[in-house]
C-alpha positions as CSV (number, residue, x, y, z in Angstrom):
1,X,0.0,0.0,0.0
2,X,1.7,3.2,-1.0
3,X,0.2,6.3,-2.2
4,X,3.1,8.8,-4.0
5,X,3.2,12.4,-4.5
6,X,5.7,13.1,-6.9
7,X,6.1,16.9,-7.3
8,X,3.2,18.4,-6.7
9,X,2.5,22.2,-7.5
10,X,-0.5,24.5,-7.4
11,X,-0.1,28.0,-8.5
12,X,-2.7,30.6,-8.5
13,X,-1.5,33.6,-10.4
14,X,1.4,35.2,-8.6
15,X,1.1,33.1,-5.5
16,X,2.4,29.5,-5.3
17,X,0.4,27.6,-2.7
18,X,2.0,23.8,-3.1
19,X,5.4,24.1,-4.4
20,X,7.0,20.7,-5.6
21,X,5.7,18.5,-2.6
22,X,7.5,15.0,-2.8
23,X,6.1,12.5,-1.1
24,X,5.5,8.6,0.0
25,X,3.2,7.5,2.3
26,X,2.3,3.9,3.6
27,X,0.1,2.6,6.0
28,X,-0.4,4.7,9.6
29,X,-1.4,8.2,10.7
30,X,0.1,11.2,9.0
31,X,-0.2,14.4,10.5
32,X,0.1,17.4,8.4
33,X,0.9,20.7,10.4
34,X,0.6,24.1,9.6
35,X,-0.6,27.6,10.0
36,X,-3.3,28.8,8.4
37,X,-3.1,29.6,4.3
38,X,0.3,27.1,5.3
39,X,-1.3,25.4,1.6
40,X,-2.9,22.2,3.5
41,X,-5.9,22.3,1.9
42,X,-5.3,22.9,-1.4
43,X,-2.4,20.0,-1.2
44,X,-5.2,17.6,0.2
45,X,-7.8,18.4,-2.4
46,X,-5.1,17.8,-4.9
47,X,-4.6,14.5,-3.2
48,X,-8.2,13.6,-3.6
49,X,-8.6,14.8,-7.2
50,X,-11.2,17.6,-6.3
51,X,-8.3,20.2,-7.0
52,X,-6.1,19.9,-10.6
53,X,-2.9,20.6,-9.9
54,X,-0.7,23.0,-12.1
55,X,1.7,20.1,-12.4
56,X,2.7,17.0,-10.8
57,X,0.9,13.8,-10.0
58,X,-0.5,11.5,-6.7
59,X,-0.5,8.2,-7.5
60,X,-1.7,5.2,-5.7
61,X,-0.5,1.4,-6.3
62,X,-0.4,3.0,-9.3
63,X,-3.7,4.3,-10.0
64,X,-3.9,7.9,-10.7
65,X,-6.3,10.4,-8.8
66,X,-8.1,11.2,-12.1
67,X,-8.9,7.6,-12.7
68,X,-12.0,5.8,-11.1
69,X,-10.3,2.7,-9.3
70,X,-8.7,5.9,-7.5
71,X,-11.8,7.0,-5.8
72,X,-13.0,3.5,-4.9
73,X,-10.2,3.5,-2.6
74,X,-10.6,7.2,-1.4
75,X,-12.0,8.8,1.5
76,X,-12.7,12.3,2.5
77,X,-13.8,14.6,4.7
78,X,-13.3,18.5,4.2
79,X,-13.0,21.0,6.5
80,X,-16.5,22.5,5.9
81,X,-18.2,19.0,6.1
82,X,-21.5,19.7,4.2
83,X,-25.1,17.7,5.5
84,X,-28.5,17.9,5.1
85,X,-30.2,19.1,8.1
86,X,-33.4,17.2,8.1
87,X,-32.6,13.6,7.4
88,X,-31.7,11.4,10.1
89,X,-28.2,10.3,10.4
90,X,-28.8,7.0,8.9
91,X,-31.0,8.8,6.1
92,X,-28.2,10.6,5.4
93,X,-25.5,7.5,5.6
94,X,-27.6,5.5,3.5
95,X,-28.0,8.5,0.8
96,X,-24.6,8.8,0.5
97,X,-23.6,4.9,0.4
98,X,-26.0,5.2,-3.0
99,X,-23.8,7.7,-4.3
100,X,-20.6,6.0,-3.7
101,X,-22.4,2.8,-5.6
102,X,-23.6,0.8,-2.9
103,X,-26.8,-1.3,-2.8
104,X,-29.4,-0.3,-0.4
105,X,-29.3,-3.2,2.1
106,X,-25.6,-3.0,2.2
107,X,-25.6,0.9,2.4
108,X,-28.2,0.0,5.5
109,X,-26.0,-2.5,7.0
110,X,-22.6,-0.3,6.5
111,X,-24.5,2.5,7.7
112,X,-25.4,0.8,10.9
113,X,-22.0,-0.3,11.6
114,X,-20.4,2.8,11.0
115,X,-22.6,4.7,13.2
116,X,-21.4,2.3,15.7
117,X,-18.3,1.9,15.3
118,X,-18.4,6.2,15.5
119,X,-20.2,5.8,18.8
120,X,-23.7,7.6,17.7
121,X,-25.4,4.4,16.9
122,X,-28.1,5.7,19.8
123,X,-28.7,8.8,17.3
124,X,-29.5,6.9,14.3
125,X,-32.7,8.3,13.7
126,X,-32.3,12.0,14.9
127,X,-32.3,14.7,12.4
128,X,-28.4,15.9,11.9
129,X,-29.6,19.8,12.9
130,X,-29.8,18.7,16.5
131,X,-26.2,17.1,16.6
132,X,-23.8,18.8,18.5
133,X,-20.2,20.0,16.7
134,X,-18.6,17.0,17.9
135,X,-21.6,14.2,16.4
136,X,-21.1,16.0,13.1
137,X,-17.6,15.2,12.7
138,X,-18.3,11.4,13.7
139,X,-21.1,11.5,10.8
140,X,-18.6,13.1,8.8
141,X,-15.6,10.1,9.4
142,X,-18.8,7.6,8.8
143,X,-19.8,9.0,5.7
144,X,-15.6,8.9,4.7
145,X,-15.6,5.5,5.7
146,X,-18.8,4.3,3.5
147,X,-16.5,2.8,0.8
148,X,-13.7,1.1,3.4
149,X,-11.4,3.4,2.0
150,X,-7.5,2.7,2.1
151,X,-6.7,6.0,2.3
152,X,-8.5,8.4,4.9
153,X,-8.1,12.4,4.1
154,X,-9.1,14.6,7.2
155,X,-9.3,18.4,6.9
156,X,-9.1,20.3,10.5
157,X,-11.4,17.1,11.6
158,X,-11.2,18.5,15.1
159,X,-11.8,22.4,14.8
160,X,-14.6,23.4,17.0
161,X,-15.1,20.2,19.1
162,X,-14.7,20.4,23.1
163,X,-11.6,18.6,24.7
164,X,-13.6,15.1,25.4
165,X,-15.0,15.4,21.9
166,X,-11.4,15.9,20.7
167,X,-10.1,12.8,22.5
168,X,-12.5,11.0,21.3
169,X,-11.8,12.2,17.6
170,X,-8.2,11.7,18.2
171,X,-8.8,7.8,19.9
172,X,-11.1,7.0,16.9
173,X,-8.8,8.3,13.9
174,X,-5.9,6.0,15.7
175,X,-7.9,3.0,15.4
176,X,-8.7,3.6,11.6
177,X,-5.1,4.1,10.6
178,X,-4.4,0.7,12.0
179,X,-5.0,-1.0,8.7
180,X,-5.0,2.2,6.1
181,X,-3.4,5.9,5.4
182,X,-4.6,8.2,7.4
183,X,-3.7,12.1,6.3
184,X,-5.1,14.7,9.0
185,X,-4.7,18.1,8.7
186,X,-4.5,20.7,11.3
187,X,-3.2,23.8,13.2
188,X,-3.7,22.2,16.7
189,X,-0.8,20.6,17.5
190,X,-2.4,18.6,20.6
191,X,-4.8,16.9,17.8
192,X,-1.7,14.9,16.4
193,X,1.0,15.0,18.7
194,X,-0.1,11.7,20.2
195,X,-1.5,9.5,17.6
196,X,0.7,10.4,14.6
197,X,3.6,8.2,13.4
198,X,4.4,10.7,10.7
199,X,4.1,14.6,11.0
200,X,4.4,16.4,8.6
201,X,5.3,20.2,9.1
202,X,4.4,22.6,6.2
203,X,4.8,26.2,5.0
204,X,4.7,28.3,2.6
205,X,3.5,25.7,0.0
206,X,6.5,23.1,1.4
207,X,6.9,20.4,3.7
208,X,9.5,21.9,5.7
209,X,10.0,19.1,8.4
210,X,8.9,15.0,7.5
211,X,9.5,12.5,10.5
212,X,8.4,11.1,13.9
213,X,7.7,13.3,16.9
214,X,11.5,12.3,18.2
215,X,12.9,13.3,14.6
216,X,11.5,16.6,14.2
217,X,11.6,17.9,17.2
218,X,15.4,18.0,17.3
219,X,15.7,20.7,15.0
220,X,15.3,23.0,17.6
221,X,17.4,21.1,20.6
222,X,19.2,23.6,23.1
223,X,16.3,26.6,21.5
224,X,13.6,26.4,24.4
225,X,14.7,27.8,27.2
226,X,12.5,28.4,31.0
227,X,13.6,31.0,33.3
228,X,11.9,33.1,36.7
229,X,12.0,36.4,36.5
230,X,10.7,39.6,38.1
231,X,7.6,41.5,36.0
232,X,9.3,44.0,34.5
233,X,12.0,41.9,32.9
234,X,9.3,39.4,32.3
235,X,7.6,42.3,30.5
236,X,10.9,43.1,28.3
237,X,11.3,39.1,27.2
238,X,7.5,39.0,26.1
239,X,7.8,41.5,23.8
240,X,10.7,40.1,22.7
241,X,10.5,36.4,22.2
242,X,7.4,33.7,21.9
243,X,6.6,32.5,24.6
244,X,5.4,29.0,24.9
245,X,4.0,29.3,28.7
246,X,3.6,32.0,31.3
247,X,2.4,32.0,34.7
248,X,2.7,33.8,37.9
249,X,4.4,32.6,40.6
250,X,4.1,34.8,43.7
251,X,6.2,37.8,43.0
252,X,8.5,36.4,40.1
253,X,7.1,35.2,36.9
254,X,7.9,32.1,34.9
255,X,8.3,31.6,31.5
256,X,9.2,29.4,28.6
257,X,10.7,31.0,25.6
258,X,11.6,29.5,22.2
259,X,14.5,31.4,20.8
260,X,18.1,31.2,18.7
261,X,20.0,32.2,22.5
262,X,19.7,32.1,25.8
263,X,17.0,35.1,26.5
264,X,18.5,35.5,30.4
265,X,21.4,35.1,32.8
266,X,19.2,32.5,34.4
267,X,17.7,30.8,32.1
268,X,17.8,27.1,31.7
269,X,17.8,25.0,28.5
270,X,15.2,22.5,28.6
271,X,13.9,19.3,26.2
272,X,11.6,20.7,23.5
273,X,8.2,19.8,22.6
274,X,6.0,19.4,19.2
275,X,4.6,23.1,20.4
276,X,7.9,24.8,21.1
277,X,8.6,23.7,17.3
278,X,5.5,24.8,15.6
279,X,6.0,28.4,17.3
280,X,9.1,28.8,16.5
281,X,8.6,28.0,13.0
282,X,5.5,30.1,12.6
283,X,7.1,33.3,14.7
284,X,9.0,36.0,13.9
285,X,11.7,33.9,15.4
286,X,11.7,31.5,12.7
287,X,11.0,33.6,9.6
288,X,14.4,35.6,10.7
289,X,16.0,31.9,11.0
């Protein structure tokens, strides 16, 4: 199982939003991270063949994206997941398992095991305008998952949804990337710190950092720093430096501060984290790198 992206660009007059993305992924959970307008949608809808691309190819097994067999073995869900209010989840399930070809007892049956295995089997039969945030993004994977997909394409899956709905998100995408590709998208770094086995850092239109949490994360060894300081100096460094964390502590105030040197006398270099990375590559801090 191997889907390849083999120099992908996107252009849109004067601005470059993918520019010549290599890639090759196999079976687990990729996590792409980025900023906003970082070019992670556009380079997913490329990868789903929604979006043509100004040059380049994705490939999987083989098959191109353009091709049919392609699609059979895609599945999707964007960022602004689109629904129809008043059917019922499994109305809803079932109308799009007809689309993606399936019969009408096995769109049923699928239906019912997806909502399941999603957890909102009890709200089979409610109209989808009374789900909360979080129970859209479950009907969401469901319908993605219609086709048993081999490769799963999530768009900012999580934005909006409270911090047991995002655990749950994160514990469910985990178990689907057991036995497929998994690509999920987002600007939360919390969402796929844990579960990814690849991240993938991008910007501007480039995948600036490919590896596991351990790998990437040493690009910025001996940069994080956490000192205690009095307010006004406290004061000086904020305006100064990001700042990863900052909290009072009595009369003195502690911080920790991603930067090229040691911001204080006192300051002590400590292990970095996923965070510390993606702020100081989307800080002033890192564009002056």
């Amino acid at each position: 199982m191997e889907l390849t992206i083999d120099r992908l660009t996107k252009q849109y007059q004067n601005k470059i939003a993918v520019d010549r993305i290599s890639l090759t992924l196999t079976k687990g959970v990729y996590g792409l991270l980025g900023a906003n307008g970082a070019g992670k949608t556009t380079l997913m809808r490329m990868m789903c063949g929604i979006l043509r691309p100004t040059s380049g190819e994705v490939k999987f097994n083989g098959i191109d994206v353009n091709h049919e067999d392609y699609r059979d073995v895609l599945g999707y869900l964007p960022q602004d997941f689109g629904y129809y209010p008043e059917f019922t989840a499994m109305e809803f399930l079932c109308y799009m398992g007809s689309l993606k070809g399936l019969t009408k007892p096995r769109a049923k049956e699928k239906s019912a095991e997806l909502l399941d295995i999603v957890s909102i089997s009890n709200m089979s039969n409610r109209k989808i305008k009374t789900f909360s945030g979080g129970m859209k993004q479950r009907l969401g994977i469901a319908q993605a998952m219609l086709n048993n997909p081999k490769i799963l394409i999530l768009d900012e899956p999580t934005a909006g949804l409270d911090p047991k709905e995002r655990v749950r998100f994160r514990n469910l995408i985990s178990q689907l990337g057991a036995d497929r590709i998994v690509l999920l998208s987002t600007h939360i770094v919390s969402d796929i710190e844990d579960i990814a086995g690849t991240i993938l850092m991008m910007k501007d239109g480039q995948i600036i950092h490919k590896g596991s949490l351990e790998e990437i994360i040493k690009a910025i060894d001996g940069r994080v720093f956490e000192c205690i300081v009095d307010s006004r100096i406290a004061e000086e460094l904020t305006n100064i430096y990001p700042i990863i964390n900052l909290r009072q502590e009595n009369d003195k105030v502690f911080l920790r501060i991603v930067c090229n040197n040691k911001p204080s006398q006192d300051a002590i270099c400590v292990k970095a984290t996923l965070e510390d990375l993606y702020l100081y590559y989307f800080s002033e801090v890192g564009e002056n790198e």
